[in-house]
C-alpha positions in Angstrom: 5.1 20.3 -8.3 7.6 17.9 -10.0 6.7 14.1 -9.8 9.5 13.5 -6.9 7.9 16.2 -5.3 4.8 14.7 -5.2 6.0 11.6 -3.8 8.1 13.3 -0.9 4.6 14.8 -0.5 2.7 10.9 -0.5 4.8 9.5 2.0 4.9 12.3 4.1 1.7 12.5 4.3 1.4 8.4 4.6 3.8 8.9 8.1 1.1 12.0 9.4 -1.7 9.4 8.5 -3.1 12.3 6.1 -5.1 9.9 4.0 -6.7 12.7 2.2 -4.0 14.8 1.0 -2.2 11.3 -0.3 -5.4 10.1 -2.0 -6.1 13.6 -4.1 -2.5 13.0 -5.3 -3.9 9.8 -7.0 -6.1 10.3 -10.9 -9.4 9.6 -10.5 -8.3 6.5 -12.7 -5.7 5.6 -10.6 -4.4 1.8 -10.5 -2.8 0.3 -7.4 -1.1 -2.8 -7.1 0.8 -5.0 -4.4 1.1 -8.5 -3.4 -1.6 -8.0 -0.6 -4.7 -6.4 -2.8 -3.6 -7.2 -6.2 -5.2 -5.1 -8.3 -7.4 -1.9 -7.3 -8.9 0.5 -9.7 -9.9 3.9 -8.8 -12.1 4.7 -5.7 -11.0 1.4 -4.6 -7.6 2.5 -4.3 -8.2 5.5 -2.5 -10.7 3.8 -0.2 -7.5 1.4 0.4 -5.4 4.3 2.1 -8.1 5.4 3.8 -8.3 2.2 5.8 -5.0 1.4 5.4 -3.5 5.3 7.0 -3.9 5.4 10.9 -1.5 6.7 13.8 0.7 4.5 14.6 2.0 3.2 11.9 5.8 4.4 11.3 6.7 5.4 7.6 10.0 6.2 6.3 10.9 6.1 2.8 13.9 7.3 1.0 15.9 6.7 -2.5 13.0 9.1 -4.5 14.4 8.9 -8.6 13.3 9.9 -11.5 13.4 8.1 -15.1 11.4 9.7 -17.7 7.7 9.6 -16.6 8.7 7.3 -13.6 9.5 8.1 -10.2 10.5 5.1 -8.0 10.8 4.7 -4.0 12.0 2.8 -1.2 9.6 2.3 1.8 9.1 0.9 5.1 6.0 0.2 6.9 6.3 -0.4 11.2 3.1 -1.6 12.3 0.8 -4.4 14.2 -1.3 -6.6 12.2 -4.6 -6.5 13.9 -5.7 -9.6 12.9 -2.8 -11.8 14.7 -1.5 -8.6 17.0 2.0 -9.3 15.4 4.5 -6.7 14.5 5.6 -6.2 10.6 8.1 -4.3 9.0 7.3 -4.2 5.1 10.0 -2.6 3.2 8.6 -2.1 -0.1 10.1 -1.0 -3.3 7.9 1.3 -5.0 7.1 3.0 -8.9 4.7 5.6 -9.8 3.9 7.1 -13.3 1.9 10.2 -13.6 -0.9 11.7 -15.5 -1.1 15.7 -15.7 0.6 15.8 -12.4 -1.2 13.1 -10.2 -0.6 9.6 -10.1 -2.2 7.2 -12.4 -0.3 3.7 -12.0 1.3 3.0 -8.7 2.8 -0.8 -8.0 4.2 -1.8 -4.4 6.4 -4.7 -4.9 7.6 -6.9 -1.6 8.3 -9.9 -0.7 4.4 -11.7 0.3 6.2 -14.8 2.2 8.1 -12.5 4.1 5.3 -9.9 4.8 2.9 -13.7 5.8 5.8 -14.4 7.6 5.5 -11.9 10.3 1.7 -11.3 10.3 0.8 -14.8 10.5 3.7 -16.1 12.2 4.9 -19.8 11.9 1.7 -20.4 9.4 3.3 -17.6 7.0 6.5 -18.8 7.2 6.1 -22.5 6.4 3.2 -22.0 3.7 3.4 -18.2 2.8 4.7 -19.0 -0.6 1.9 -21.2 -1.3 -0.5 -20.4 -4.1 -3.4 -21.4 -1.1 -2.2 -19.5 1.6 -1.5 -16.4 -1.0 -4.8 -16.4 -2.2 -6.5 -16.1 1.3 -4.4 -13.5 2.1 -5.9 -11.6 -0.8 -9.3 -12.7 -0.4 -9.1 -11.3 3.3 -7.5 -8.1 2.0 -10.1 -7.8 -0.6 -13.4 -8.5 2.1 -11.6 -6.1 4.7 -11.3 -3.4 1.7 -15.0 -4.1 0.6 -16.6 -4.2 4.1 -14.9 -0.7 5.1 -16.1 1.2 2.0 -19.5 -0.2 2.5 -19.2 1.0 5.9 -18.1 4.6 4.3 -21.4 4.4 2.1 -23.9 3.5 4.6 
């Protein structure tokens, strides 16, 4: 499978809410990135999806290029932030580079004032480009991410 191949096959199987089949395109030493998370190495990264990817959530995605050992997307995420019950749309602009045919860096970029915006509501959109209000958006990203795979442990 060609690396646009196996991105058609990601986000396809991101809009079935196949967490699996997305997370054994990922290395082993995969690393994630996005405004939300920051940073996520490995096992966190696939434990991300797996909390993440649930029905419900409407994917498209589109715009799937090549250049050299790069394959970059365009995405959109529909969904309700369960937190405040608000609706988001994320569109997300997306690159990938690959390791003997599975993905080894993958880096979401979007706008995080627009995204706090929506999920949070008037909060997001009059301090969502704060360094404060960014960070404890991370910080709850990063204790939801740790609770679940705890959760998946135990």
């Amino acid at each position: 499978m060609d690396n646009e191949a196996v991105i058609n096959t990601f986000y396809t199987s991101f809009a079935n809410a196949d967490a699996a089949s997305m997370i054994a395109l990922y290395d082993d030493d995969v690393s994630f990135s996005d405004p939300v998370f920051g940073i996520l190495k490995g096992e966190q990264a696939k434990s991300m999806w797996k909390m993440l990817v649930r029905p419900g959530i409407v994917i498209t995605f589109g715009g799937i290029k090549s250049k050299g050992n790069k394959v970059y997307a365009n995405w959109q995420a529909e969904y309700v932030y369960t937190p405040t019950k608000r609706k988001v749309v994320n569109k997300i602009k997306a690159e990938f580079e690959f390791k003997n045919g599975k993905i080894i860096t993958h880096v979401d970029k979007f706008s995080l004032w627009n995204w706090s915006a929506q999920a949070l509501g008037m909060t997001g959109l009059l301090l969502g480009w704060t360094s404060t209000v960014k960070h404890k958006i991370k910080s709850m990203a990063n204790a939801s991410l740790r609770s679940f795979m705890e959760k998946q442990q135990g």
